[in-house]
C-alpha positions as CSV (number, residue, x, y, z in Angstrom):
1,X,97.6,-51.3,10.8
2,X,98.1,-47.3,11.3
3,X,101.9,-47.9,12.4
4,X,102.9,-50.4,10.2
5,X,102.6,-47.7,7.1
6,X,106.0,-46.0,6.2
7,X,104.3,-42.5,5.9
8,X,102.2,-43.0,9.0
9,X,105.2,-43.4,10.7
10,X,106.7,-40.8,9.1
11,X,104.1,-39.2,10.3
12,X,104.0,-40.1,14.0
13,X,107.8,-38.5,14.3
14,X,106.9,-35.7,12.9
15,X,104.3,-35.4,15.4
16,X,106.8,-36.7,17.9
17,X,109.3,-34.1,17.3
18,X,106.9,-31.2,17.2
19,X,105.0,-32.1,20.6
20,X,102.1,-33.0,19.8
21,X,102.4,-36.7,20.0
22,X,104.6,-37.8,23.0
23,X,103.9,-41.4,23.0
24,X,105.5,-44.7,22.1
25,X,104.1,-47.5,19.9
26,X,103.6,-51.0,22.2
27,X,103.0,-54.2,21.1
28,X,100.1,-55.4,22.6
29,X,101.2,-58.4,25.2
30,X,99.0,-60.4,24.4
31,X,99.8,-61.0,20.3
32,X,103.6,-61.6,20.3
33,X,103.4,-65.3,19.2
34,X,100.8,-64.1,16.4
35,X,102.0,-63.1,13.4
36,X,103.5,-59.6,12.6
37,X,100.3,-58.7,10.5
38,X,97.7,-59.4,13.1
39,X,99.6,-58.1,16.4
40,X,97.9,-54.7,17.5
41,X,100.3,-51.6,18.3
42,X,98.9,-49.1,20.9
43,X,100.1,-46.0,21.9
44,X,101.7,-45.3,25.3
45,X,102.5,-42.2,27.2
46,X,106.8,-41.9,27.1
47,X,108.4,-39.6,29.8
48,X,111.2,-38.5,27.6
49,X,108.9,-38.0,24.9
50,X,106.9,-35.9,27.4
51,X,109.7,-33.9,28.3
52,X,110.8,-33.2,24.8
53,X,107.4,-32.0,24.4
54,X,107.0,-29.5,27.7
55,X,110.5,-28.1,26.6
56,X,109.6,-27.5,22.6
57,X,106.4,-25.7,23.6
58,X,108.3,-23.2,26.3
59,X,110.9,-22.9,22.7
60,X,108.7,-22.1,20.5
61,X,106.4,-19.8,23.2
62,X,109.9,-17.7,23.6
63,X,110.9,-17.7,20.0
64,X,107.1,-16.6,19.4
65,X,107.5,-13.8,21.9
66,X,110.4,-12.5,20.8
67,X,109.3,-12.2,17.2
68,X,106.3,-10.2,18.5
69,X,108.4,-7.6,20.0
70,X,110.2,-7.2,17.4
71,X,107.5,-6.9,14.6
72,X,105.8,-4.1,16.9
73,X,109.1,-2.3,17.5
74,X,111.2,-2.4,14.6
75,X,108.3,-3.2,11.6
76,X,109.5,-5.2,8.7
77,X,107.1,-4.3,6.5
78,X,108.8,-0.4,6.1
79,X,111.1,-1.9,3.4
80,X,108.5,-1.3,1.1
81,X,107.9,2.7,2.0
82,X,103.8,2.8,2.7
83,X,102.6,3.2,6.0
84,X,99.3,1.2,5.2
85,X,101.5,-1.6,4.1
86,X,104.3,-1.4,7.3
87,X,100.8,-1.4,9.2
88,X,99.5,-4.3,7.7
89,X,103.0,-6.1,7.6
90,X,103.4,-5.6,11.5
91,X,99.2,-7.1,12.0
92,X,100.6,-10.1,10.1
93,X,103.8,-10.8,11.8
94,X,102.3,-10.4,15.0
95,X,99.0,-12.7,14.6
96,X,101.5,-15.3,13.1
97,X,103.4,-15.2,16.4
98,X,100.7,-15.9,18.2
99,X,99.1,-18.2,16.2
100,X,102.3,-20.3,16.4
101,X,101.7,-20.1,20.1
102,X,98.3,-21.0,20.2
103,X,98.6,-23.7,17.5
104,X,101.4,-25.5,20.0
105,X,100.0,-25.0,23.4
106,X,96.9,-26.6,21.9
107,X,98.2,-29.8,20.4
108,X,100.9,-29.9,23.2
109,X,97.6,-29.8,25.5
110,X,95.9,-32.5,23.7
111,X,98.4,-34.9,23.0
112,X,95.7,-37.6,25.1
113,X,93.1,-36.9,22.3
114,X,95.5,-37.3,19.3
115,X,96.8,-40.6,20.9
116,X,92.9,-42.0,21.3
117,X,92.2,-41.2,17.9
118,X,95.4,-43.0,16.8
119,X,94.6,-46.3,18.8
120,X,91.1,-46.2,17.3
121,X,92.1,-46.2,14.0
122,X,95.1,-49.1,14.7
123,X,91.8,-51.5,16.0
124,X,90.4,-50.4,12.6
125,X,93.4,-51.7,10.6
126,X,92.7,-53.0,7.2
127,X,89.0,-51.2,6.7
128,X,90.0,-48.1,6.1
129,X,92.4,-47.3,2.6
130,X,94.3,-44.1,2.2
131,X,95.0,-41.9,-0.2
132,X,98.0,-39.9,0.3
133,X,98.5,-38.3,-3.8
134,X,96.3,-34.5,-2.8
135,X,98.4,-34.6,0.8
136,X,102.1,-35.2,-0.7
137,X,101.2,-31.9,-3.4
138,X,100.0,-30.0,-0.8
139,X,102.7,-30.6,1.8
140,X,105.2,-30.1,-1.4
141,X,103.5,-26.8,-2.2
142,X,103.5,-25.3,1.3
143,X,107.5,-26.6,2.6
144,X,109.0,-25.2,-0.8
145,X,107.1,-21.9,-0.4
146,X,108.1,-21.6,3.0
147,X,111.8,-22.1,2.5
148,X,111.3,-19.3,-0.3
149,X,110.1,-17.4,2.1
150,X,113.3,-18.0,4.3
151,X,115.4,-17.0,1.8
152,X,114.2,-14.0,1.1
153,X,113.8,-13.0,4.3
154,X,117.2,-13.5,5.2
155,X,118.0,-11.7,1.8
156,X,116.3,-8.8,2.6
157,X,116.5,-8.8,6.4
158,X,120.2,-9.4,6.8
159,X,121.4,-6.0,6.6
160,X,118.2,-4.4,8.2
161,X,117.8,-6.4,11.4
162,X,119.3,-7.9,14.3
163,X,120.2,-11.8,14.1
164,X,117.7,-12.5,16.6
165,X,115.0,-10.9,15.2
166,X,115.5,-12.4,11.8
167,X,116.0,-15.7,13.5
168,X,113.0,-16.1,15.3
169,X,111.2,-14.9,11.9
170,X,112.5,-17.4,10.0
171,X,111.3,-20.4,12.8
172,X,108.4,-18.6,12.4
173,X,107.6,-19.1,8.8
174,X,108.9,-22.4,8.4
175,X,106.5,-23.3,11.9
176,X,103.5,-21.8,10.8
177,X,103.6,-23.7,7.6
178,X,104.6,-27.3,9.4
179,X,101.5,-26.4,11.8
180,X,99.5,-25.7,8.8
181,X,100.3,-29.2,6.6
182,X,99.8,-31.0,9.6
183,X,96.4,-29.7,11.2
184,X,95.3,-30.0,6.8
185,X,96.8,-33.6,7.6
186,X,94.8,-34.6,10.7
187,X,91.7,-33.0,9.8
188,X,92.2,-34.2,5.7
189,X,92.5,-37.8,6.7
190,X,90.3,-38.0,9.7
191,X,87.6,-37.3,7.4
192,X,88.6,-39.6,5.0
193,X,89.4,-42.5,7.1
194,X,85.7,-42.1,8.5
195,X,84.6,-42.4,5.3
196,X,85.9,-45.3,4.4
197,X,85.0,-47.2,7.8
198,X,81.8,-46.3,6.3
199,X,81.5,-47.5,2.9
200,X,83.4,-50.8,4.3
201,X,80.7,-50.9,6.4
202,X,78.0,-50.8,4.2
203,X,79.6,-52.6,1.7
204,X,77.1,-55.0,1.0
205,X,74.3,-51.9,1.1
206,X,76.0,-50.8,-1.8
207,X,76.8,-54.4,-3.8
208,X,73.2,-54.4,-3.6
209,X,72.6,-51.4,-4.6
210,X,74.8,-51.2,-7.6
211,X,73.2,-54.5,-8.6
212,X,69.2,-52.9,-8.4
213,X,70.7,-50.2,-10.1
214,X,72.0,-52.8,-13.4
215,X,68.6,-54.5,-12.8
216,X,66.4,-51.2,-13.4
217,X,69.0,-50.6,-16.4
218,X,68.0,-53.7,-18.2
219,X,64.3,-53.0,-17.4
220,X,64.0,-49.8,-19.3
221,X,66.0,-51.4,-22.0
222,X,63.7,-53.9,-22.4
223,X,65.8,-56.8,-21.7
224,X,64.1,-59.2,-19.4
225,X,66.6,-62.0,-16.8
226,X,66.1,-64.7,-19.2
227,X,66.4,-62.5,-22.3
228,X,69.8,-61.6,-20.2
229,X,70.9,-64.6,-19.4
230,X,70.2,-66.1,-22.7
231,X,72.3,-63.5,-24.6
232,X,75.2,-64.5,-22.1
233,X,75.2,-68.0,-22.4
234,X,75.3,-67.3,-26.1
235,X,78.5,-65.4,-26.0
236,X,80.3,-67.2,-23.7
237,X,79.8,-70.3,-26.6
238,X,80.8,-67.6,-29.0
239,X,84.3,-66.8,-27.3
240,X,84.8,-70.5,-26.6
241,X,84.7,-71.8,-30.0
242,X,86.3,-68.9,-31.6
243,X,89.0,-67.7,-30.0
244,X,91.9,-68.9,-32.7
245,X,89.6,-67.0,-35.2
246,X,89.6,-63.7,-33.2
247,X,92.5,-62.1,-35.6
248,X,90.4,-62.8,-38.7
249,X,87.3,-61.8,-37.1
250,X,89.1,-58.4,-36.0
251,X,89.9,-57.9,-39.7
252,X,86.2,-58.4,-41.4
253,X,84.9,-56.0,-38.4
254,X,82.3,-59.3,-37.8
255,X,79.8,-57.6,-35.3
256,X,79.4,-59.9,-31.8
257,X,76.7,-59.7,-29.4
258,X,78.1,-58.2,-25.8
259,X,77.0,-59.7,-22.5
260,X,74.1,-57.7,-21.1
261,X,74.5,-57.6,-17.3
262,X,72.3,-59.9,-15.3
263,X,69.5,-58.4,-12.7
264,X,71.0,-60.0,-9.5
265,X,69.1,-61.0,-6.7
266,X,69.7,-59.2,-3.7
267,X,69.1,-62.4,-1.4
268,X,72.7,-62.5,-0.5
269,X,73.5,-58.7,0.0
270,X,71.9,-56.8,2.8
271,X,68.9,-59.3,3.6
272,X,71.7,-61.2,5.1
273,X,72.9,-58.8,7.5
274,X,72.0,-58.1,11.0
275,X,70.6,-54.4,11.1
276,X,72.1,-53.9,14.6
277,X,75.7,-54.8,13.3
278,X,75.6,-51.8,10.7
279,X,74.1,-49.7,13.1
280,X,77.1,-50.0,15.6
281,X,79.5,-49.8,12.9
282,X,77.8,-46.3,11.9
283,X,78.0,-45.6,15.9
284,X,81.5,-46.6,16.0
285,X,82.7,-44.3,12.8
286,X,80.5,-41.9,14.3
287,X,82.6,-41.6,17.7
288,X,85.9,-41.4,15.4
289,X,84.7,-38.3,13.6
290,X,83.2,-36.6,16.7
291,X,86.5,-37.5,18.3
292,X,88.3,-35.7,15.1
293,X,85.9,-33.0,15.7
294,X,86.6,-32.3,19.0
295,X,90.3,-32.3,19.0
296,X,90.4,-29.8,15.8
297,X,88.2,-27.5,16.2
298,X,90.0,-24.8,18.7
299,X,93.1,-25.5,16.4
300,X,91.2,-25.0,13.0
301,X,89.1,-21.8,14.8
302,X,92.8,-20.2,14.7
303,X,94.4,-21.0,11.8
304,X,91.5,-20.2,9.6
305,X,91.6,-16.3,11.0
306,X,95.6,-16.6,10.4
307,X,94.8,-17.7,6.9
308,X,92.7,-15.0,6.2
309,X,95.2,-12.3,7.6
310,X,97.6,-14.0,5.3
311,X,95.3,-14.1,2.7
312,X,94.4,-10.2,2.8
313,X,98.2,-9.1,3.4
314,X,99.7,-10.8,0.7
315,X,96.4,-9.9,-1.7
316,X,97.7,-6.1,-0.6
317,X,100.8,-7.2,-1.8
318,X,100.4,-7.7,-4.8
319,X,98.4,-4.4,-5.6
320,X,102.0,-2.7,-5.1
321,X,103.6,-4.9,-7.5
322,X,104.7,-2.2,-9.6
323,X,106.5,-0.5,-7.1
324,X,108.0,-3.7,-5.2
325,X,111.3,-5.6,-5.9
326,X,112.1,-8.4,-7.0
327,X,112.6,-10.5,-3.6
328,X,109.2,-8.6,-2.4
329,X,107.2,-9.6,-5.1
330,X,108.0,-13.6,-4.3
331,X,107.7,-12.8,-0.7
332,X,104.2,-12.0,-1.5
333,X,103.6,-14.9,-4.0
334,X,104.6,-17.4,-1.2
335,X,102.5,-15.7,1.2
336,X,99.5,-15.9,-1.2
337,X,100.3,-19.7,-2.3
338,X,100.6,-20.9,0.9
339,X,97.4,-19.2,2.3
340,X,95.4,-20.4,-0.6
341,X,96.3,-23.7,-0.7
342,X,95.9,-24.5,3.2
343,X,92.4,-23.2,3.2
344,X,91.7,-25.2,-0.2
345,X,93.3,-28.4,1.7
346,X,90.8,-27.9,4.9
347,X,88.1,-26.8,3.2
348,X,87.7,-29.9,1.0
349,X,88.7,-32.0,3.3
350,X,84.8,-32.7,4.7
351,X,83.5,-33.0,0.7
352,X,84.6,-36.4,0.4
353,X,82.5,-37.4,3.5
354,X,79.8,-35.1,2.2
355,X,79.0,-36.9,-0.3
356,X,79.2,-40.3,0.5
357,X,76.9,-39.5,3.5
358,X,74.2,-38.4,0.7
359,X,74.4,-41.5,-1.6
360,X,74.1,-43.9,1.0
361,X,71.2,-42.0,2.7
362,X,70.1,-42.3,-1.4
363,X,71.0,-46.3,-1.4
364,X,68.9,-46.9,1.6
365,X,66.4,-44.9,0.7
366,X,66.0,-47.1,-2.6
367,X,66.5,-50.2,-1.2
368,X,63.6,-49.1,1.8
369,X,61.6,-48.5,-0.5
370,X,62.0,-50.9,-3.4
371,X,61.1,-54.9,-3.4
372,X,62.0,-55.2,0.5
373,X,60.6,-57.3,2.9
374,X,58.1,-55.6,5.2
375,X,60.3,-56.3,8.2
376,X,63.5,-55.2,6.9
377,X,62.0,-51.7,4.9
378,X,61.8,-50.5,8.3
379,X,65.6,-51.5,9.9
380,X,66.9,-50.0,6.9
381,X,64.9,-47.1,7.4
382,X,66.2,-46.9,10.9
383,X,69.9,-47.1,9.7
384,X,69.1,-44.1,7.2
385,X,67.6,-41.9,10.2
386,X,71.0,-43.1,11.8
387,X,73.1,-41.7,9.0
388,X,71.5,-38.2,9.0
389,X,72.9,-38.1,13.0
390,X,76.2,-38.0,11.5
391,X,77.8,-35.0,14.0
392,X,78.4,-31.3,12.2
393,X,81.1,-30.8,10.3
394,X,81.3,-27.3,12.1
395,X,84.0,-25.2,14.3
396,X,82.9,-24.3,17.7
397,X,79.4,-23.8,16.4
398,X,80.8,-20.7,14.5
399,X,81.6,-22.0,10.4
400,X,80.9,-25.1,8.8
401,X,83.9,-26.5,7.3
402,X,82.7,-26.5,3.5
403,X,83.8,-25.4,0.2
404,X,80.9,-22.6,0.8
405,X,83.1,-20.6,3.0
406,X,85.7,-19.7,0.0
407,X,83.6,-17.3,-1.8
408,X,82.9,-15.7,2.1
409,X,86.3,-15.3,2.5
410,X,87.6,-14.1,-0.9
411,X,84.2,-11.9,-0.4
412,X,85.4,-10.3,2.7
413,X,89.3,-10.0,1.7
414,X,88.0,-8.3,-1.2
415,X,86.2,-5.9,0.7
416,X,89.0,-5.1,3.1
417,X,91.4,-4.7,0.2
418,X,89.3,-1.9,-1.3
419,X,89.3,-0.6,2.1
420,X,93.5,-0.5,2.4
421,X,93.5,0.5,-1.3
422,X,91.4,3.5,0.1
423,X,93.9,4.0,3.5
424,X,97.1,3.6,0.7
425,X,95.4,6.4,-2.2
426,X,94.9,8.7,0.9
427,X,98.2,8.4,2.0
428,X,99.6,9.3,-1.5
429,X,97.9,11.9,-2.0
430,X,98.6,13.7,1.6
431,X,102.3,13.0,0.4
């Protein structure tokens, strides 16, 4: 189960604390004199929770706000003397602010949808593995180059700025980043729990598969079932009756025959299965990903343009290292790591699912197509047409979500930084 995992939980107060999830786990009434494994947790809507929720949104709105004024009155980018980069500092701050805002009235606002998805993944329970090694780095990467960030903010701020301001600058950074592991977090794992409903699934698809795959092997090398099976009952004779001789065996480098893999019958794979069974289990991971979809696409629509304004300012930057300090140049490291590895996080995050879509379109293709009964060729055909359904993997109908998009958006900082470089030679030379 979802709940019963010690970083999903972690997890769920995380989400808890930062109003996006204000709900309660609840055994279900119905499995309390079942064991602990088998009893299913739902989600429930908690008052208090629900309160915490309205009253962190209205927090972080005001914070927000009050960041905004101040990064359009009293810049914090003209520290480093160019009025490109104070320009470019001050677009930063302020999109930050209100991406913050955005980011938290829109989870805040669909708290409902988050909770559905949860509850559909409990009922999925023990069909669907995680793998939480590529979250743990990136969550490590982004929290420890946001507290840099804090530092040196409050390093280079102190003396410059009113406590407020530098304050509400500080939440800011450290939000922004939270916002950023987690939406990486939802979307990441959404995807990948979908695809392993689906290879579950079609688990037997792919036993059978893998087994017409050692079949065809054998054929092009020649080696026919009986040859096969043959040459395996001859080993297994081998290793019985000289096991206590292995050592001496080991030393005169004695060459053994190695058991060829057998061409298995698929009678006990997919020609077994009822057809309509996999297609509502390709339905049912279908809903969960459109599901996933829906509730991040107006959330990733906004970080993504926040990531790119990060990505362009800190690029900038760095093109004045040579004149920046020491606190300024880490300032814009941060920046730069934090942007890059966010928008590495989401855009992998559909790959995974990617591909598995395409090799089991491949497996049922094969098996369609290869030593099938007439009557099944055509179910499994009908499953295949189901798999290429599978619901974009876009954002609002504007960008797909795809490792494509990097090289547009290193394209178009690229371009814009030749563009500031431009703004920033003009400016040194009117000086």
């Amino acid at each position: 189960m979802l709940y019963k995992s010690k970083i999903s939980r972690s997890f769920f107060w995380v989400l808890k604390i930062f109003g996006a999830l204000p709900f309660k786990p609840k055994v279900q009434p119905d499995c309390k004199e079942s064991s602990q494994d088998e009893c299913e947790i739902k989600l429930q809507q908690s008052r208090g929770w629900q309160a915490w929720s309205a009253v962190w949104t209205l927090m972080m709105v005001t914070v927000m706000a009050v960041d905004a004024y101040y990064a359009a009155t009293d810049p914090r980018g003209k520290l480093v003397g160019c009025m490109t980069m104070v320009i470019a500092h001050m677009n930063c701050d302020i999109t930050t602010s209100v991406t913050v805002i955005l980011l938290q009235t829109i989870f805040w606002r669909q708290s409902d949808q988050l909770a559905q998805i949860w509850n559909h993944v409990n009922l999925l329970g023990k069909r669907v593995a995680w793998n939480n090694g590529v979250t743990l780095v990136m969550v490590t990467i982004i929290i420890c180059s946001s507290v840099a960030n804090v530092i040196i903010y409050i390093i280079c701020l102190k003396d410059y700025t009113p406590s407020l301001s530098l304050v509400a600058v500080c939440t800011k950074v450290m939000i922004i980043a939270f916002w950023f592991a987690i939406l990486g977090i939802i979307h990441h794992h959404g995807m990948h729990i979908t695809g392993s409903y689906l290879t579950n699934i079609l688990q037997p698809i792919t036993d059978t598969f893998n087994q017409e795959m050692e079949n065809r092997k054998l054929k092009i090398n020649g080696i026919t079932s009986k040859d096969a099976e043959k040459n395996l009952c001859t080993v297994s004779s081998e290793r019985s009756s000289d096991i206590p001789n292995m050592s001496s065996m080991a030393s005169q480098n004695i060459p053994r025959k190695l058991p060829s893999l057998l061409p298995i019958s698929p009678k006990d794979g997919w020609l077994a299965m009822d057809p309509e069974h996999l297609k509502d289990g390709v339905l049912d991971a279908y809903s969960l990903l459109d599901d996933i979809k829906t509730y991040c696409e107006r959330p990733l629509a906004v970080a993504m343009y926040c990531l790119i304004i990060w990505l362009l300012t800190s690029a900038f930057y760095l093109t004045l290292w040579p004149v920046m300090g020491f606190q300024q140049r880490i300032l814009g490291s941060c920046h730069m790591i934090i942007a890059v590895v966010s928008l590495l996080y989401l855009l992998n995050s559909t790959h995974g699912l990617r591909k598995q879509l395409t090799n089991m379109k491949w497996m049922f293709t094969y098996l369609a197509n290869h030593n099938s009964q007439h009557y099944k060729k055509q179910q499994l055909q009908e499953v295949r047409q189901l798999l290429k359904e599978c619901p974009e993997f876009d954002v609002m109908g504007v960008f797909a979500m795809t490792r494509a998009r990097l090289l547009d958006i290193f394209s178009f900082v690229a371009t814009y930084i030749v563009i500031l470089l431009q703004f920033r030679q003009s400016e040194f030379s009117s000086n």
